[in-house]
N, C-alpha and C positions, 0 to 999 in steps of 0.2 A: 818454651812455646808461649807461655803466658808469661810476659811480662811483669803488669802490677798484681796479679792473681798469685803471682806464687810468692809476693811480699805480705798476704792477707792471709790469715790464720783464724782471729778470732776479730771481734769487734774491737778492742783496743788499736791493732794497727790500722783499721780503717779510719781509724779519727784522724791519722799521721798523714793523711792522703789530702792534696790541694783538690778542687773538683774536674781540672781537668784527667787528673789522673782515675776520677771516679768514676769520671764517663768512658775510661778505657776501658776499670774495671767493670762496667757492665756488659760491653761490650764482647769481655772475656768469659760472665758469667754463661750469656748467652749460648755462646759458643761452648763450653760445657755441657750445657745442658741439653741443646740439642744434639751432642754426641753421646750423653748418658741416654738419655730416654730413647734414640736412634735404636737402644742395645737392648736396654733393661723395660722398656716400656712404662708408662706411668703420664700423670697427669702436663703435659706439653702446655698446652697455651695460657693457661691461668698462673705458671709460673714465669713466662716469659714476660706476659704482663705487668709482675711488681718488680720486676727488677731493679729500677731506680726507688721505688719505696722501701723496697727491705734497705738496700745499702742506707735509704736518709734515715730509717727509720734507728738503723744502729750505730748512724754515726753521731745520730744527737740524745738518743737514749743511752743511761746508763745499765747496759744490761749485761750479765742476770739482774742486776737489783730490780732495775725497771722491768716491771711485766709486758710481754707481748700477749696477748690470746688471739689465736690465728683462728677466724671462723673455720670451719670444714679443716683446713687444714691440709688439702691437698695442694697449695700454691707454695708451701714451706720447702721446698727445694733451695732458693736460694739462700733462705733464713741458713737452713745446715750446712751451705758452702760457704757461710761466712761465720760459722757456729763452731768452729776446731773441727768440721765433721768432711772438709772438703775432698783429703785422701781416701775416705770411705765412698764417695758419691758412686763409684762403679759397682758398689756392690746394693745399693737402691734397690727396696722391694724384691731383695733377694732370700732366700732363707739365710736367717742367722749375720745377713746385711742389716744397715740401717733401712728403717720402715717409711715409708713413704707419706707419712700422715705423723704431725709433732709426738713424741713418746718421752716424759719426763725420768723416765730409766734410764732413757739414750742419752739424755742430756739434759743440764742442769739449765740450760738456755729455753729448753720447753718447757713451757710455764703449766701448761694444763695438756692435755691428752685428747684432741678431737679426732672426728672424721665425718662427723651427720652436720647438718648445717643449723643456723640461725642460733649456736647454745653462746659463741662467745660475748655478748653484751650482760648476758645474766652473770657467766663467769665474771667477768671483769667488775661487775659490779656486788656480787663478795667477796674479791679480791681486796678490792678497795674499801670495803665496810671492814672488812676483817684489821688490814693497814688501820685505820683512823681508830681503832679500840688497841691495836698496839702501840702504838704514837708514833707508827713511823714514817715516813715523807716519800717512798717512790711511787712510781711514776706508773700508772694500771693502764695501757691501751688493746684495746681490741680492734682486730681489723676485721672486716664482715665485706665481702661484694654485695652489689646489689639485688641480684638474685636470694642470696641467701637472706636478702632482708626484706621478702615475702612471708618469710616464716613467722607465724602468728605466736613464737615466743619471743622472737625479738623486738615485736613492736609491744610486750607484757615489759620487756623489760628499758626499751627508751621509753616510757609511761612512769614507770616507777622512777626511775634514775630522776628522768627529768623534776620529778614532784617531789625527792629529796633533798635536791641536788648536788649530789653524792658528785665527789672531785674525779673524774677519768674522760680519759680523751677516748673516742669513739673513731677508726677512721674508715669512711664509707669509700671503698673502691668499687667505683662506678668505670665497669666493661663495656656498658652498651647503651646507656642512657643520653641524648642529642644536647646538647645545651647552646641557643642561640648566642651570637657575638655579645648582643647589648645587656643577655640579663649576665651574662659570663664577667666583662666588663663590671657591671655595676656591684656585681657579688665580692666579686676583687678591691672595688672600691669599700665598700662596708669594711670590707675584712681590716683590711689595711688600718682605718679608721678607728675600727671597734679594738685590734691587737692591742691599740698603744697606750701603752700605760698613762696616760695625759687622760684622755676617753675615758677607762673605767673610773679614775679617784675622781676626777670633776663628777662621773656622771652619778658616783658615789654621793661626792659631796653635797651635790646638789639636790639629793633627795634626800639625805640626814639633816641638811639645814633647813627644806621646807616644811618638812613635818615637824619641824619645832613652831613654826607659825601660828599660833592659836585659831581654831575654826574653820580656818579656810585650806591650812597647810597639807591635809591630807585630800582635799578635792583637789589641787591644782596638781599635787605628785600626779593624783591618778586621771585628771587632763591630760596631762603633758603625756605619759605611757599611753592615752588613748590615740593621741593626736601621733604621735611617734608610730606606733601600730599602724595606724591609716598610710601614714606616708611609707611606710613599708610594704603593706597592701597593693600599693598604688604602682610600687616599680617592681616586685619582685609577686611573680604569683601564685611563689609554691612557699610558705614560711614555715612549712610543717613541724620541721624540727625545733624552729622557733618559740612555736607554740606551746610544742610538750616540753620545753622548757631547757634545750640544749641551746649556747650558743652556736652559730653555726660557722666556720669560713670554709671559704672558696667558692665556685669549684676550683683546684689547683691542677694545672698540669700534670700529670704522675709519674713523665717521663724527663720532667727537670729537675734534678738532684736539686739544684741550687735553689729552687723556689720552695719545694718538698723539704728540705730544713729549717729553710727560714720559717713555714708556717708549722713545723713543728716544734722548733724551738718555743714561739710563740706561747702554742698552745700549751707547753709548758708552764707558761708562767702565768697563765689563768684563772681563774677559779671557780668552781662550777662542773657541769657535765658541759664536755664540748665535743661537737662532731665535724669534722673534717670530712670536706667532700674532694674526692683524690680522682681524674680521668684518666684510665687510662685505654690499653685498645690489648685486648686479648690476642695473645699469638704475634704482640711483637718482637719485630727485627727475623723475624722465622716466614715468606710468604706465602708457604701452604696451610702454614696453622694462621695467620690472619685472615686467609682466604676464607678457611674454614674450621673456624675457631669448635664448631661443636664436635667435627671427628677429633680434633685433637685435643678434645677437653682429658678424656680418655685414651689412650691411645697403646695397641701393643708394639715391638718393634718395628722402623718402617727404617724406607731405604731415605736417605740426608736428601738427595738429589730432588727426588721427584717426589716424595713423600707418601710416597704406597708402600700400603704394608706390608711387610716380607714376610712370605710362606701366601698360601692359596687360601682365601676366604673360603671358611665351610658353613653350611646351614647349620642353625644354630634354635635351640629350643626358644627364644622368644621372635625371631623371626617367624617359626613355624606358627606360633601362638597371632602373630600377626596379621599373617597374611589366611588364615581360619576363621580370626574375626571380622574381616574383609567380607569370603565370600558368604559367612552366617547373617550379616547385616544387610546383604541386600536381598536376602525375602523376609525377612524381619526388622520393621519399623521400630520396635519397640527398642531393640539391641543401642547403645549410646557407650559408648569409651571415656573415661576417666583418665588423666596422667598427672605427676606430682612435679611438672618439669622434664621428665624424662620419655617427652616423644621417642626417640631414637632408640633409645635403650631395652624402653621396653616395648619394640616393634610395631608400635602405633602409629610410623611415619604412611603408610598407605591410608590407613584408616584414617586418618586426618585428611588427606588428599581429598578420598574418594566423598568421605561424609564430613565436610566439616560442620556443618550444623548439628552433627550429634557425635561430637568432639569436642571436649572440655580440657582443657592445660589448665591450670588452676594455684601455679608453680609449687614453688617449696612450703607444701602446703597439708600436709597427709590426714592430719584431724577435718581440715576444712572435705579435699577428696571425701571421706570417708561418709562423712557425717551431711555431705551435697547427694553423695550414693544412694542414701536412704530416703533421704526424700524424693527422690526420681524414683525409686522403687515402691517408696508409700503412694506414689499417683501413677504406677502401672506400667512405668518402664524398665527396662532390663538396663541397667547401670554393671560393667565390665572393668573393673580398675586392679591394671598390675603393676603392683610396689615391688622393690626389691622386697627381699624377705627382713634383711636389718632396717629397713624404714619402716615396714608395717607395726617392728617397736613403736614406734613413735604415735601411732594412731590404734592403738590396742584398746582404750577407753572407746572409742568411738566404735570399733568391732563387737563388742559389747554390750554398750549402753543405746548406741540409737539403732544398732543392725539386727544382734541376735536375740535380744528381748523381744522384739516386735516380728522376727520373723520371716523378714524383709529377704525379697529376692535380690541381694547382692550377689555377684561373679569376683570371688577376690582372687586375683592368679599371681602366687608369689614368687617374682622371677626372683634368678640370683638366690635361688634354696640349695643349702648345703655352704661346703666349701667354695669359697670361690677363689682364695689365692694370695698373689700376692699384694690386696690393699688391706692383709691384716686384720688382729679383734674385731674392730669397728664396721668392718663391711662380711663378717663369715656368717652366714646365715644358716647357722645351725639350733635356734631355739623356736623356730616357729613350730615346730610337729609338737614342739613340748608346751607353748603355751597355748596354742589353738585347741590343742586335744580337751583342756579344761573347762572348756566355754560350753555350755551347751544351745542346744537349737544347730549345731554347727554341723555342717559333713565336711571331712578332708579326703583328697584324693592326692593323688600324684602317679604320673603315668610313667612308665618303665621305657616308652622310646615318642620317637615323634608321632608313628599314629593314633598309638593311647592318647595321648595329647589332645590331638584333634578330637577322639571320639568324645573324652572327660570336656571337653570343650561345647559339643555340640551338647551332650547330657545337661550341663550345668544353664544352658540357657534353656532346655527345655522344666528343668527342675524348679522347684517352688519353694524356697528358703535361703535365707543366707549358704553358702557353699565355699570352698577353699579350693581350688588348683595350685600346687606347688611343683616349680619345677629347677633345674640346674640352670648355673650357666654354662654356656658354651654347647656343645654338639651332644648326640646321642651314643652311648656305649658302641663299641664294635660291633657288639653280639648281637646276632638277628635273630628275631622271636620268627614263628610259625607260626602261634597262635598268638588269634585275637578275638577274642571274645565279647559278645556286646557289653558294654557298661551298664550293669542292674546296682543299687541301693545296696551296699555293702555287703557285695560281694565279692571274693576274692579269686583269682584266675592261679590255677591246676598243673603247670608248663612241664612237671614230668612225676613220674611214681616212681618210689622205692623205698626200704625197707627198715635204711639203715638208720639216716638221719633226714629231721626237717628242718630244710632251710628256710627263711622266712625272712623276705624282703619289700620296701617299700622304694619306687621311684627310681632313678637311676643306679640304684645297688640293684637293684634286681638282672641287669647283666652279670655284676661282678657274682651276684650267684649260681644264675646257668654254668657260667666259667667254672666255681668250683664244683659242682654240680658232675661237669664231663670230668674233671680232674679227677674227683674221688672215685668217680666210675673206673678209670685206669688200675685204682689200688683195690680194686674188686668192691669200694662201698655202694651202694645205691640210697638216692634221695629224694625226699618228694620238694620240689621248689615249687614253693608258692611266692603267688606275683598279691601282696596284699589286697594292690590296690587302694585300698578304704582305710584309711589307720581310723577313721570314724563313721558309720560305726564298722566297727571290726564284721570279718566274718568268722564268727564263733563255728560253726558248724562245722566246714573247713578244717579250719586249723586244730580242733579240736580230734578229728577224727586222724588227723595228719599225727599228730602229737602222743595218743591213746596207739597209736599203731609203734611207734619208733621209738617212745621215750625219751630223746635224745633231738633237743632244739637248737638252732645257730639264728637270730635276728642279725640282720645287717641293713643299716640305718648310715644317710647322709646327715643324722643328725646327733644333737646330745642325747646322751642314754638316758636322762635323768626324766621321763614324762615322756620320752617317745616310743617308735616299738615295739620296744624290746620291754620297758614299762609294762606298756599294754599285754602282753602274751604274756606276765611271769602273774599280772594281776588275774589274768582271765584263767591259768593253771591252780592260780590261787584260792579263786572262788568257787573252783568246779571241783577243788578237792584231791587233783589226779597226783598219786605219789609215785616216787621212783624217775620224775622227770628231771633230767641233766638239761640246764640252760644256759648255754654262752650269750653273750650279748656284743657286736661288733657295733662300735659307734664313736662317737666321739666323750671323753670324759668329762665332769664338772668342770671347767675351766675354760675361758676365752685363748683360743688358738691363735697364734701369732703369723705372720706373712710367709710367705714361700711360695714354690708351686706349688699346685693343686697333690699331683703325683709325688711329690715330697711328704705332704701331712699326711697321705693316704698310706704312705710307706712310715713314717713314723707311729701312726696309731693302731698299723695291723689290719687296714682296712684293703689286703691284695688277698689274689685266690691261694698264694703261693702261704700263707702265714695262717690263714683259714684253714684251708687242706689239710695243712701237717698239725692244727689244733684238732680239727676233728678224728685223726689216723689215731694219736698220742690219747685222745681222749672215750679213744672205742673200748677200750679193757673195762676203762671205768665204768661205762654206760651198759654194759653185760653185767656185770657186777651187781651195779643196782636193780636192774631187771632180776635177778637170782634172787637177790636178798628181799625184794617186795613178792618174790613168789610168780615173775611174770612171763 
């Protein structure tokens, strides 16, 4: 069915390829890919986009030896079909498939390990520093969109690069950015000019030989660079990169092979930091994902044809979250929404609609968010900003140092808490319960279905402090609560009494515990399930009274066990002194969890009612036992 695709293996036989055959092969790629991710779901239009850059980039790269570092890393699809990985592509962001984000365990062709955005210019530039102290000559490029290079680490590190002028090629793939004919034109003309080795040794020469001039030799160099400067000024009106001290070419085409190696070749043979501006159009050769490049940034299985998702959209915990903040902001002025780029995602597209005056995008950006938040709360507004939960890593200083010192009414709502699947380590947001919990001034909450949600929602703008909402991605358990109880300052909801064991859940476990909950009632146990609510502060009263009755506790956490939960309740039995207490802790273990489905890891770490149940049945003798031997 493919042609020149099934002659391509690794990057070696790509070099064997004339270009019209490379323009087959992309053509072939295309078509892959939109039949994998048809199936497996995964990132669509940002890999359709480099499809002519990965192929130039490997055919004039000598890789492994030459480094690639793929910003984010979600547009690496192609890279792995041309990486030895191509007969694996169907099993993509599957359990125990290849991951959908570069993994240097998968392959010696992944140079580094991402999936957050704006890190690979720093990478790339100790890559390169690391190379020059071993004396050895390849080749460090990073590719970064220009989205990702909002991010306030990667303009820390074109700043340093630049002021070094540490040797790696930088290449900006620009998705969305306009570029008129004439400055398009003129940029191509520098390029071309500046590549050729005629250009740099003259331009060399002729500043080695004036500075030998006695008196005047070093004012006339630094004439000529002023005067050189101006006339650059004069046609071009962006020379940013210039400035901080990269060479620059292009902008290039991104979807001409032949022009995409010529200017890479080039930039090979350069010296210096050089950045390469690459255009291409997100969601090419695909016209639903060009259409609508932001559904398909993301995207679960959909049907080839018409490009709708296959299975039934279901309401989902950050749409609820959304359309909440919606109708809370229109009798409250004060209320203002925060995003990190991620309108859509985290269900701020109404909210943007209705209010875009107290609506801020702010892109790839979470320290700047965070640290914008506080100060709209230091002059009396109610500042609303939901990260995923692995991005809020990235702005943790700022949660800290400008929000819970001072006190500050932030609304942080961590969508995407817990597992979320198959985008692997990098995206499972499972440390927030554990490093949030340490911060003080902080409350955390997290609601067991969508209308806790909304209630923790409404509370949080009435309340007066920095506060946390964390919630899942995707929809709300099966199981239907009965009670709802108002939302008070740390404390926790009652959902049934009994005698035998206390269960003890936070957030969307708190279904999977009702579930065991009826199960163990089957085997004649009875339980008191509690709904936390609050992992801060805890409600000690509660749970202690819960715990002093049954001896015998189960926490079950969408998080790591190490600072969450299950932490909290074995510290709070610890300081009250109470012995004879038997404590399981259900959660995730010390270690970054790898892709799959959701119901996969869940089934892997023991977190179903079915592996519960029969831990608690297996573990009733013992818990009698101890109660005898403490006298209870």
């Amino acid at each position: 069915m493919y042609h020149i695709l099934n002659q391509v293996d690794n990057p070696k036989d790509l070099k064997r390829l004339n270009i019209t055959e490379k323009h087959e092969l992309a053509k072939e790629i295309r078509d892959l890919l939109i039949k994998t991710v048809s199936e497996t779901g995964g990132h669509l239009a940002s890999n359709l986009g480099v499809v002519e850059l990965t192929i130039a980039l490997h055919s004039i790269l000598n890789t492994p030896y030459d480094k690639i570092i793929w910003d984010v890393g979600h547009q690496t699809y192609v890279h792995k079909i041309l990486t030895e990985r191509k007969g694996k592509i169907r099993t993509l962001r599957k359990l125990n498939g290849i991951a959908g984000f570069p993994k240097s365990t998968e392959s010696e062709y992944d140079s580094f390990d991402t999936g957050h955005s704006s890190t690979s210019i720093s990478v790339a530039a100790g890559m390169a520093r690391a190379r020059d102290i071993k004396g050895e000559k390849n080749n460090i490029v990073a590719v970064i969109g220009d989205g990702a290079l909002t991010g306030g680490m990667a303009f820390e590190a074109l700043n340093d690069i630049g002021f070094t002028k540490t040797n790696l090629i930088v290449i900006l793939n620009d998705n969305e950015m306009s570029i008129s004919k004439n400055v398009g034109r003129l940029s191509e003309l520098l390029t071309k000019v500046r590549t050729r080795k005629s250009y740099n040794k003259s331009n060399n020469y002729i500043k080695r030989n004036m500075l030998k001039v006695p008196y005047v030799g070093k004012k006339v160099v630094k004439l000529i660079r002023k005067i050189k400067y101006s006339i650059k000024q004069l046609f071009l009106s962006n020379m940013f990169f210039e400035d901080l001290g990269f060479k620059y070419l292009g902008p290039v085409d991104g979807h001409n092979i032949e022009k995409l190696e010529d200017i890479i070749f080039k930039a090979k043979n350069l010296s210096g930091p050089i950045l390469i501006h690459v255009v291409t159009k997100k969601g090419k050769g695909y016209l639903p994902a060009e259409s609508m490049p932001d559904k398909f940034h993301a995207t679960g299985p959909f049907d080839i044809e018409t490009g709708e998702a296959k299975g039934k959209k279901q309401e989902d915990y950050s749409k609820v979250f959304g359309n909440s903040l919606v109708e809370i902001a229109e009798n409250n002025q004060k209320v203002v929404a925060i995003t990190a780029a991620m309108k859509d995602g985290t269900g701020l597209t109404k909210f943007a609609e209705k209010y875009p005056n107290r609506f801020f995008d702010v892109g790839i950006a979470e320290q700047h968010a965070l640290a914008m938040a506080a100060g709209m709360a230091k002059e009396g507004l109610i500042p609303v900003i939901p990260l995923y939960s692995s991005f809020y890593q990235r702005g943790y200083d700022q949660v800290i140092h400008d929000i819970c010192i001072q006190k500050l009414h932030v609304v942080m709502c961590v969508d995407r808490a817990g597992i979320v699947g198959n985008d692997g380590e990098t995206h499972q947001g499972i440390f927030d319960l554990a490093f949030f919990r340490i911060i003080p001034n902080l409350t955390i909450m997290a609601p067991k279905d969508f209308i806790e949600l909304k209630q923790m929602l409404n509370y949080a703008i009435q309340y007066n402090g920095p506060i946390v909402i964390r919630y899942p991605r995707g929809g709300e358990g099966k199981e239907k609560f009965l009670i709802h109880n108002k939302i008070v300052k740390g404390e926790a909801e009652l959902l049934n009494e009994g005698e035998d064991v206390s269960i003890i859940a936070i957030g969307k476990m708190v279904s999977l515990a009702q579930k065991v909950g009826k199960k163990l009632e089957k085997m004649g146990i009875t339980s008191d399930i509690i709904n936390a609510r609050f992992l801060k502060p805890l409600d000690k009263e509660t749970i202690l009274n819960s715990i002093e009755k049954t001896r015998n506790v189960i926490t079950i956490e969408d998080g790591i066990l190490n600072g969450g939960l299950g932490t909290s309740i074995i510290e709070l039995i610890q300081k009250e002194r109470i012995e004879g207490v038997e404590v399981k802790e259900f959660g995730y273990p010390d270690r970054f969890i790898k892709h799959g489905k959701i119901e996969e890891i869940e089934e892997i770490y023991g977190l179903t009612e079915e592996n519960i149940a029969k831990y608690v049945e297996k573990s009733r003798q013992k818990i009698l036992d101890n109660m005898k031997n403490y006298g209870l």
